[in-house]
Backbone bond lengths (Angstrom), bond angles and torsions (degrees), N, CA, C in turn:
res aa  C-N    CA-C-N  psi(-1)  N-CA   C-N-CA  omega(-1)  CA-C   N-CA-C  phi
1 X - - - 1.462 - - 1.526 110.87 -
2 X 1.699 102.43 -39.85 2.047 92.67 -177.98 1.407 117.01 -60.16
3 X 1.662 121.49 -12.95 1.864 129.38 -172.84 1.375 85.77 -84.13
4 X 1.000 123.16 -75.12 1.716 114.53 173.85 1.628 122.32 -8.10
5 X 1.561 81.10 -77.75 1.919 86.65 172.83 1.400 123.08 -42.97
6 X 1.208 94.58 -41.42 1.815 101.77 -156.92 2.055 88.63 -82.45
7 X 0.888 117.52 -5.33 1.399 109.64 153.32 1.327 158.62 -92.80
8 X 1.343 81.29 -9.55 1.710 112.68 -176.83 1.600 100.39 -88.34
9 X 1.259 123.77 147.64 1.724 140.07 166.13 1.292 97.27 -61.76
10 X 1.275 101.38 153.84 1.232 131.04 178.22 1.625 116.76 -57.33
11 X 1.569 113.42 -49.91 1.359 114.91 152.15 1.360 130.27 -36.81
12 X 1.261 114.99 -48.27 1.639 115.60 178.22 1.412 109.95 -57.94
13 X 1.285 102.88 -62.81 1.775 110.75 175.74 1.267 113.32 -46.87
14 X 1.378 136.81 -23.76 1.170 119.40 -166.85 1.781 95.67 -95.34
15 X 1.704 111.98 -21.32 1.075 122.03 171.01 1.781 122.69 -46.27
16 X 1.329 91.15 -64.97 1.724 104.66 175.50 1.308 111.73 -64.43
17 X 1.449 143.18 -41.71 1.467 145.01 177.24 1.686 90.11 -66.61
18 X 1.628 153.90 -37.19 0.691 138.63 167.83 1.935 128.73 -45.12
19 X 1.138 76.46 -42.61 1.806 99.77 176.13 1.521 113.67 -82.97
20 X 0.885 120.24 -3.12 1.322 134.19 171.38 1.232 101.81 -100.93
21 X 1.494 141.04 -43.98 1.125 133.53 -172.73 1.492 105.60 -55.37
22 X 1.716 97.44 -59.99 1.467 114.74 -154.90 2.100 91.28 -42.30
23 X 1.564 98.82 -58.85 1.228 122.42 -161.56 1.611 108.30 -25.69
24 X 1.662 109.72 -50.24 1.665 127.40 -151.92 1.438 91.66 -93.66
25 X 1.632 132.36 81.98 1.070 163.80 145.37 0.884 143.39 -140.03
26 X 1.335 138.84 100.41 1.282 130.00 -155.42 2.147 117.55 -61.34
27 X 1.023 91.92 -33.87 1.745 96.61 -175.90 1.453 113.53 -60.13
28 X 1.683 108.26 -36.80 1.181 122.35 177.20 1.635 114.42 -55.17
29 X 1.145 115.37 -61.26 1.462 146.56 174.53 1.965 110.18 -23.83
30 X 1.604 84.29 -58.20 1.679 103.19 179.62 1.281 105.13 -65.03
31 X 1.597 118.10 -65.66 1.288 102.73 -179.37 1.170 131.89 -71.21
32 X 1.591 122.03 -23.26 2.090 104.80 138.14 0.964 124.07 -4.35
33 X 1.604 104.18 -88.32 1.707 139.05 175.25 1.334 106.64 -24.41
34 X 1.501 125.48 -64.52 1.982 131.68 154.47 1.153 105.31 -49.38
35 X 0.783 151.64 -57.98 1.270 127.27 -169.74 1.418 124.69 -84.58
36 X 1.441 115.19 -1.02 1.433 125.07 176.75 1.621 96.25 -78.73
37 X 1.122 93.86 -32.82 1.945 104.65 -153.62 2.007 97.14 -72.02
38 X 1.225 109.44 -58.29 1.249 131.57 -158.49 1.680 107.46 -79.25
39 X 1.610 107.12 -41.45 1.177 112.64 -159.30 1.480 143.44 110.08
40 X 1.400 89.29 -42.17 1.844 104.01 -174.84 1.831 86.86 -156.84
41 X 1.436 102.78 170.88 1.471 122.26 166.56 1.158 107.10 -178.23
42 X 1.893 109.31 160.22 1.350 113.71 -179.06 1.463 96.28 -130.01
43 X 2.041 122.25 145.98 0.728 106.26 172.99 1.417 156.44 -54.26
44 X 1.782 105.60 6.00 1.560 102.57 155.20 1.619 144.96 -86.85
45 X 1.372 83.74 -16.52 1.348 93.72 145.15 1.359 160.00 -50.12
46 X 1.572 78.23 -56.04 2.164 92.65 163.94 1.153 106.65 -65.22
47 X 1.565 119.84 -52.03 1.471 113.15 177.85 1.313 129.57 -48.34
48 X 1.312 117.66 -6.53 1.598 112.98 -177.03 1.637 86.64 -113.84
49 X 1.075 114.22 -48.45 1.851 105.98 -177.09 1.774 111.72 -44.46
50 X 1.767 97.84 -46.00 2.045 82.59 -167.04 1.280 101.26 -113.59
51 X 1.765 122.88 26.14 1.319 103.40 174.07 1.531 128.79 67.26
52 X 1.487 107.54 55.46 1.340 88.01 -164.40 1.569 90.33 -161.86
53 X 1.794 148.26 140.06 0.814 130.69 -174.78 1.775 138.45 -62.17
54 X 1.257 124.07 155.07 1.686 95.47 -163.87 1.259 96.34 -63.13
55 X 1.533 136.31 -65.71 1.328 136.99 -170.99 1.359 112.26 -27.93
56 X 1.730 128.52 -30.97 1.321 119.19 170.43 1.324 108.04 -89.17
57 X 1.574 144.59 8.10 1.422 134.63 -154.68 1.894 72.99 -114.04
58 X 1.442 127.31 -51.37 1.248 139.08 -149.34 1.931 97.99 -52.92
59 X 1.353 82.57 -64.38 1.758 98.91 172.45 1.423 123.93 -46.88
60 X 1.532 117.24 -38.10 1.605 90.88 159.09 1.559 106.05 -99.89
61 X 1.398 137.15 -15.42 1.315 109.39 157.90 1.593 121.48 -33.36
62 X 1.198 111.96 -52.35 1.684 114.30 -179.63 1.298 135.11 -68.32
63 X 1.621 107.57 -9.93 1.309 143.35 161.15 1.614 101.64 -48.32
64 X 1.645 95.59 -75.88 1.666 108.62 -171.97 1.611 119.04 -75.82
65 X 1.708 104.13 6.66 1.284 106.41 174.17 1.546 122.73 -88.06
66 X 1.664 79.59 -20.20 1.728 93.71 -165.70 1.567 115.06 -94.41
67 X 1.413 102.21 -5.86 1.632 119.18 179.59 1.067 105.34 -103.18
68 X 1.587 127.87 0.45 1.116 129.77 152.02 1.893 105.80 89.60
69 X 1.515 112.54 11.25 1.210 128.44 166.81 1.722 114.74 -65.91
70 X 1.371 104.54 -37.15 1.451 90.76 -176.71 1.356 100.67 -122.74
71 X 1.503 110.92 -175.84 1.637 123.11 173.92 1.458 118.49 -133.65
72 X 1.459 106.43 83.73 1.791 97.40 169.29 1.514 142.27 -49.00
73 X 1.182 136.51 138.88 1.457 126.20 -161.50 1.557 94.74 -155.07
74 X 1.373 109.78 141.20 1.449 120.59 -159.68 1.530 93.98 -96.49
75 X 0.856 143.44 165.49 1.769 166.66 -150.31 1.296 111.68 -176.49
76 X 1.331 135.30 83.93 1.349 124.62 -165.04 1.686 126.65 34.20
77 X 1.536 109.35 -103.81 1.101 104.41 175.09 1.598 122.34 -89.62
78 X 1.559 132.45 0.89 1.343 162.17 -132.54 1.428 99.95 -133.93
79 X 1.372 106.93 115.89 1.230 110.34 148.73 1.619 127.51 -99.60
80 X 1.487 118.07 131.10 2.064 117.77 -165.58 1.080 86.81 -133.56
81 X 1.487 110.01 135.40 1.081 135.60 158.47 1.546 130.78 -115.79
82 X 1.594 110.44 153.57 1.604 113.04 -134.37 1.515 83.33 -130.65
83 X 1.102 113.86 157.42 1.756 123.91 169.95 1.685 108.76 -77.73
84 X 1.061 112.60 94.84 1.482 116.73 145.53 1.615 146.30 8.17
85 X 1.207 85.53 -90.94 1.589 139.82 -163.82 1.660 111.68 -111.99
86 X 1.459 122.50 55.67 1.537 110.00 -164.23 1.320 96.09 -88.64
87 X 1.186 129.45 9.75 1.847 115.92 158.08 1.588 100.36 -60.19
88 X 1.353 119.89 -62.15 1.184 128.05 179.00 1.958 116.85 -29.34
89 X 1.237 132.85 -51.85 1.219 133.48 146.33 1.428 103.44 -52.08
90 X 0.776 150.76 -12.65 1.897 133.31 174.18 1.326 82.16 -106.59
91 X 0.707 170.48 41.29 1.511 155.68 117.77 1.644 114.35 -76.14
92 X 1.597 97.69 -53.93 1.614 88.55 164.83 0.876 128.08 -73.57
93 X 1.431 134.42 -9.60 1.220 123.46 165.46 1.596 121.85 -45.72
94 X 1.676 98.08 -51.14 1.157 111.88 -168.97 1.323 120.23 -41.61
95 X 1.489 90.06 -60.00 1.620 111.67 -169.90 1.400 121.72 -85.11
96 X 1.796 105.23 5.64 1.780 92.26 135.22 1.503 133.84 -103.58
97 X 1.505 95.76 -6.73 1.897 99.16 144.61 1.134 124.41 -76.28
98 X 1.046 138.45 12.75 1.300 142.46 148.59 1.320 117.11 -59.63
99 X 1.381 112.71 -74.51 1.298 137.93 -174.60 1.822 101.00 -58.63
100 X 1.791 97.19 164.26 1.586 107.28 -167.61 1.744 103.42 -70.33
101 X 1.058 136.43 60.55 1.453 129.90 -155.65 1.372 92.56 -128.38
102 X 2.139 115.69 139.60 1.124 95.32 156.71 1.786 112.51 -133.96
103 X 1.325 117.46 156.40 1.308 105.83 -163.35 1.261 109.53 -112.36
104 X 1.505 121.60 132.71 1.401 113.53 -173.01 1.926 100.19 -120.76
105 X 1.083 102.65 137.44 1.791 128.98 -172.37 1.634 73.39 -74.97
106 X 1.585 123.43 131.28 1.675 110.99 129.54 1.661 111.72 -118.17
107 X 1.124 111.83 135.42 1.402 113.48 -165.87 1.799 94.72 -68.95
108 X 1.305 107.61 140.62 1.808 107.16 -170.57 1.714 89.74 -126.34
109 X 1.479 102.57 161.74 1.356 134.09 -170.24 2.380 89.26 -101.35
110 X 1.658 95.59 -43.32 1.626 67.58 175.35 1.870 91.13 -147.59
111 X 1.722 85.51 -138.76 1.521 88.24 -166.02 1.315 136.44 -121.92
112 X 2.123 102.56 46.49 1.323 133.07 -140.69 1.642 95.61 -142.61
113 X 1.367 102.11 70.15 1.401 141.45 170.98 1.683 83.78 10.97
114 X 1.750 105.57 -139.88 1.099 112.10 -175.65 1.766 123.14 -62.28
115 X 1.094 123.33 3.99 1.743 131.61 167.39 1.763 108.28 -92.94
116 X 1.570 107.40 -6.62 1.354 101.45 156.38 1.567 119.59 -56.76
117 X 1.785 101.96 151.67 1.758 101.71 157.01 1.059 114.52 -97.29
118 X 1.577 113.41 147.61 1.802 111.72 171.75 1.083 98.94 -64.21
119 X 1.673 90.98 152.91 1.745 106.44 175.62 1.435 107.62 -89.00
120 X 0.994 129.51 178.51 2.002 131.54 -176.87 1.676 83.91 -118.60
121 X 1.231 130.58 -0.75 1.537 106.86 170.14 1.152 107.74 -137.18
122 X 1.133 125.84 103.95 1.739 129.39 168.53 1.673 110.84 -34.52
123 X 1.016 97.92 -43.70 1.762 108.05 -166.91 1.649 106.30 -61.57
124 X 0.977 116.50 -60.30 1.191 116.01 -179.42 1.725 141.49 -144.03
125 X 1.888 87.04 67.93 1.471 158.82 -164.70 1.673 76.36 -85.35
126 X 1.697 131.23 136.33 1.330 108.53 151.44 1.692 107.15 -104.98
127 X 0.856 117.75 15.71 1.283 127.13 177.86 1.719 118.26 -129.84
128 X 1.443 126.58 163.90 1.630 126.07 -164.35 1.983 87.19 -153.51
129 X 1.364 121.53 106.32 1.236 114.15 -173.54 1.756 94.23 -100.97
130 X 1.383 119.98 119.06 1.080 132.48 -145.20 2.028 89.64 -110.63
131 X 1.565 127.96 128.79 1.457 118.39 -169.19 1.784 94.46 -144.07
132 X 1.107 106.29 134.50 1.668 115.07 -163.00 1.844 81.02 -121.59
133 X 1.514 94.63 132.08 1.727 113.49 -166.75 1.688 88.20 -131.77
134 X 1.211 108.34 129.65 1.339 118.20 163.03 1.584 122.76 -78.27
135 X 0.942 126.73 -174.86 1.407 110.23 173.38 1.586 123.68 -114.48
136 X 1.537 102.64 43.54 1.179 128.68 154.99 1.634 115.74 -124.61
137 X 1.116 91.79 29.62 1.724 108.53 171.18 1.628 107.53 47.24
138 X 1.190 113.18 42.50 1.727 140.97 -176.76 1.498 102.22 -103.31
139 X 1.829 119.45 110.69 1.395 103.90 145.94 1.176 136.77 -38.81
140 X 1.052 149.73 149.15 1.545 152.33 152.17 0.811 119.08 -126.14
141 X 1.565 149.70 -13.49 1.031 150.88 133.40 1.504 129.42 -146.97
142 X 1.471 115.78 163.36 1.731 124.86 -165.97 1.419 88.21 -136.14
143 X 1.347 103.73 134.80 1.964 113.08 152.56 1.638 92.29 -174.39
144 X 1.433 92.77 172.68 1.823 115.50 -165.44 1.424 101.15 -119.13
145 X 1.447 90.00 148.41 1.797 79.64 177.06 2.017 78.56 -143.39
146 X 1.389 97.43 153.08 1.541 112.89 174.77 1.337 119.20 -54.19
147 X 0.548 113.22 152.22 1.906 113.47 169.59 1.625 122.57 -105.00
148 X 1.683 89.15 95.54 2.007 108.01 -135.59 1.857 76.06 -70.20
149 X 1.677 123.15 -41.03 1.004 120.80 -178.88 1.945 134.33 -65.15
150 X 1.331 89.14 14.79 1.805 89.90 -168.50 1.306 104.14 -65.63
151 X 1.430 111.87 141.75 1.508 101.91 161.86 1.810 106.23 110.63
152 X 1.412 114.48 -55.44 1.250 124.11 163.68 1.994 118.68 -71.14
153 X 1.077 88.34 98.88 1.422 116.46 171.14 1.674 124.34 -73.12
154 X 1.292 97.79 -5.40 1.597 110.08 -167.27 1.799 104.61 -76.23
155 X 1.233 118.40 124.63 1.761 122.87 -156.58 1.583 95.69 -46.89
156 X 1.254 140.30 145.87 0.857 149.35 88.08 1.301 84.21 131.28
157 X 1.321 139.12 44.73 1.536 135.34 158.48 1.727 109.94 -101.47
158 X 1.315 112.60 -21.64 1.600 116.04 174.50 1.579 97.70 -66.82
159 X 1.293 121.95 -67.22 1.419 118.96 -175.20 1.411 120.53 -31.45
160 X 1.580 97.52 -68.79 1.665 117.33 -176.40 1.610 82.79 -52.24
161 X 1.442 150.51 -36.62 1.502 98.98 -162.74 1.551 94.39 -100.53
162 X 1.614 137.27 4.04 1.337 132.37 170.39 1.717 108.00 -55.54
163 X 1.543 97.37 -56.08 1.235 104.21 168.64 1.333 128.85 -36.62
164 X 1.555 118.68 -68.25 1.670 102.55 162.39 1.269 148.63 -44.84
165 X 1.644 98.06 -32.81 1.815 110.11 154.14 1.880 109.49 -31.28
166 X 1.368 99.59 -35.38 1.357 114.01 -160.96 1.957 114.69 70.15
167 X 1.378 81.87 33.29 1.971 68.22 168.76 1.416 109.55 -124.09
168 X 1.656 96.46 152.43 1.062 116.18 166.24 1.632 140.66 -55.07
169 X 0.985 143.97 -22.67 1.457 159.96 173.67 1.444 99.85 -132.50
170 X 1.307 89.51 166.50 1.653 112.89 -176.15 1.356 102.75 -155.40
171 X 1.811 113.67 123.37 1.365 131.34 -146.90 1.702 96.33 -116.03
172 X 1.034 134.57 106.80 1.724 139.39 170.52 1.312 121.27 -131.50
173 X 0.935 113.47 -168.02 1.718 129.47 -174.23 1.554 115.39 -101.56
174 X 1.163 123.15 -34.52 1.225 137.69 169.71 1.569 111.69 -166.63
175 X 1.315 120.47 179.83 1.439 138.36 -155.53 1.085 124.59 -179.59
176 X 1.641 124.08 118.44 1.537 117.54 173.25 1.419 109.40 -80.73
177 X 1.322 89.47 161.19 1.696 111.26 168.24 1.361 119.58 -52.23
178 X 1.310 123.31 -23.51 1.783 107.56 177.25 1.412 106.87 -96.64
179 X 1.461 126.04 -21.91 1.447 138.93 161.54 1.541 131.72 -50.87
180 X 1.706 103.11 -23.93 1.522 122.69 174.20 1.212 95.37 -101.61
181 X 1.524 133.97 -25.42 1.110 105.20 -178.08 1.865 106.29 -106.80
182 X 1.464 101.80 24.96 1.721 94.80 156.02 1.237 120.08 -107.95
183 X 1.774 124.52 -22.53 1.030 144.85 141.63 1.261 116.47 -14.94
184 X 1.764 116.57 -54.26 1.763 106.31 -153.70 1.609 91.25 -118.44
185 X 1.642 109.30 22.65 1.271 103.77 159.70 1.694 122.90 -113.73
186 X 1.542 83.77 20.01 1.681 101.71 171.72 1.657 111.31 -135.42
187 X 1.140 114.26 25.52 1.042 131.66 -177.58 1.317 124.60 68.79
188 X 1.062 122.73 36.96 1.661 112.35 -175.45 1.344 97.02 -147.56
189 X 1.479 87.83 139.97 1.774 122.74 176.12 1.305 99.53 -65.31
190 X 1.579 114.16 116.29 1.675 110.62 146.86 1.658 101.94 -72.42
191 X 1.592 96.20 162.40 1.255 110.51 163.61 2.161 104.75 -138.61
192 X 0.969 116.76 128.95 1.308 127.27 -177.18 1.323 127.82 -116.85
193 X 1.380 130.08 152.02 1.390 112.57 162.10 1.453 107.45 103.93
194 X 1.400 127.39 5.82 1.298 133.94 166.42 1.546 121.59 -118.06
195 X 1.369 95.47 156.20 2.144 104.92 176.84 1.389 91.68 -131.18
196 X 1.527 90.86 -175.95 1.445 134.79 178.19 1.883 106.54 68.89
197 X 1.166 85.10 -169.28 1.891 94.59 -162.07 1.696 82.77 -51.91
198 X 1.897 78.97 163.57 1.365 104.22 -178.07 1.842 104.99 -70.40
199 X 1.180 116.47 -32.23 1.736 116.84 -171.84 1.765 87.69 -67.36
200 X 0.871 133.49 -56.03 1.537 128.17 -173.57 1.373 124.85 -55.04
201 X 1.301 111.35 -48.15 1.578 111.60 163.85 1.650 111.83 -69.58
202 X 0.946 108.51 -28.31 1.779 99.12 -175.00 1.643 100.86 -68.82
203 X 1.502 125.18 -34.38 0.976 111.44 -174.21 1.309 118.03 -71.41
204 X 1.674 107.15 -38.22 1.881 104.89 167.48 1.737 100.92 -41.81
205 X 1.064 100.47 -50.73 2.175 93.85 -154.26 1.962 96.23 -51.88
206 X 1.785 99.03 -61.71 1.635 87.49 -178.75 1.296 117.64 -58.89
207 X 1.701 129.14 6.63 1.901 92.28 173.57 1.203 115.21 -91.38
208 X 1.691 104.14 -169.27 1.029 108.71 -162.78 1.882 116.90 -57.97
209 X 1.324 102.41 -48.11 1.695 113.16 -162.72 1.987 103.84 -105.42
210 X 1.941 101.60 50.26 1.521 84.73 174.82 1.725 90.53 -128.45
211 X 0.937 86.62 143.89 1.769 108.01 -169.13 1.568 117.59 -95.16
212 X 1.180 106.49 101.40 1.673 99.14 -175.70 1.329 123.59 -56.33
213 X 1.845 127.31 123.55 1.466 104.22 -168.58 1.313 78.37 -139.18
214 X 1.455 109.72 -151.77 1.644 119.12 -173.07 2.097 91.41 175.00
215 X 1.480 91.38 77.57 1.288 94.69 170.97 1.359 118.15 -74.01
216 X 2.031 132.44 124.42 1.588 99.84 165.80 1.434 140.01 -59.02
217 X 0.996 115.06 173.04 1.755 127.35 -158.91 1.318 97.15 -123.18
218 X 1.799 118.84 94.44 1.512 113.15 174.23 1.331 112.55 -58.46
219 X 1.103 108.46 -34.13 2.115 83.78 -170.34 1.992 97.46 -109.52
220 X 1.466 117.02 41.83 1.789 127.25 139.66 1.518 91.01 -78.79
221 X 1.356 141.84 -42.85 1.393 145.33 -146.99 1.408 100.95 -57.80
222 X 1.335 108.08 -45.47 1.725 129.00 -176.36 1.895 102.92 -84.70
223 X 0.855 134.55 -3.26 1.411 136.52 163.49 1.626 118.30 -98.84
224 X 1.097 120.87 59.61 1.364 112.17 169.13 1.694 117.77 58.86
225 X 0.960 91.40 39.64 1.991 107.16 -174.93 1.591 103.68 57.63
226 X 1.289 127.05 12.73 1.441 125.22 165.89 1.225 101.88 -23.24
């Protein structure tokens, strides 16, 4: 990568350290994350999602406008802005698989982060409450993403899109046997055999004496290999 650098103009470099700037903020990050999820947004939106005034949501919107991360587009009286640059989201992905973090899918009934209930069917869950654990068994972050796959029953399209979540385990109510075994051929741990809100089961998984398993679910057998 340093022969690279040392080839590129001075403009570029100041380009990419720009995008890096924007990048190393956390507020910025989230509303990525929204706008990856959703597609588009306008700054009244974010402002009611992260709590925070529009005039301060506007300012790093214009941040990521000017690094050429996002794309503003007028809507009558509304300005929404769209992701750009979606290499740029696959980059972060990366580089929180990098880091000691692990992310567990819990399939949710709605769209009330950790006060969600697990669903008993991954498949057609309309919600995926997505929880990034450090490896001091520390939240670091909560958000929802839709469940772009509900509805499609066809083997191994729930996984493939767990997988892009990029997490590691996958948290439900029950599970068939051909479903665990499409699961751990994309790398991710089912975990089975638990209820109630998602904050309650996560805490069974982090203690000390809970054992990750993934028992099958005779009657998932009768659900579309659920």
């Amino acid at each position: 990568m340093i022969q690279i650098i040392k080839l590129m103009k001075l403009n570029k470099i100041n380009e990419i350290s720009n995008i890096f700037q924007a990048l190393g903020e956390p507020t910025r990050l989230r509303i990525l994350d929204y706008i990856d999820e959703k597609g588009k947004a306008c700054t009244i939106e974010l402002s009611k999602l992260l709590g925070k005034d529009k005039s301060v949501i506007f300012r790093h919107m214009k941040t990521l406008v000017d690094t050429g991360i996002l794309l503003p587009e007028r809507k009558g009286l509304s300005i929404y802005y769209r992701i750009l640059k979606p290499n740029i989201i696959k980059f972060i992905e990366k580089i929180i698989m990098e880091v000691k973090m692990r992310r567990y899918a819990f399939a949710s009934e709605s769209d009330d982060g950790l006060n969600s209930m697990l669903s008993a069917h991954f498949g057609r869950c309309p919600y995926f409450v997505l929880v990034d654990v450090d490896d001091k068994n520390d939240v670091t972050s909560v958000y929802t993403r839709s469940n772009k796959a509900a509805g499609n029953h066809a083997p191994g399209v729930v996984p493939e899109f767990i997988k892009s979540l990029g997490a590691q385990f996958i948290v439900t109510g029950g599970m068939g046997p051909r479903a665990i075994s499409f699961f751990e051929q994309f790398g991710i741990e089912p975990i089975t055999g638990t209820s109630g809100s998602i904050e309650s089961v996560l805490k069974q998984i982090l203690g000390e004496n809970f054992k990750i398993s993934a028992e099958p679910c005779n009657e998932a057998e009768h659900h579309n290999f659920e």
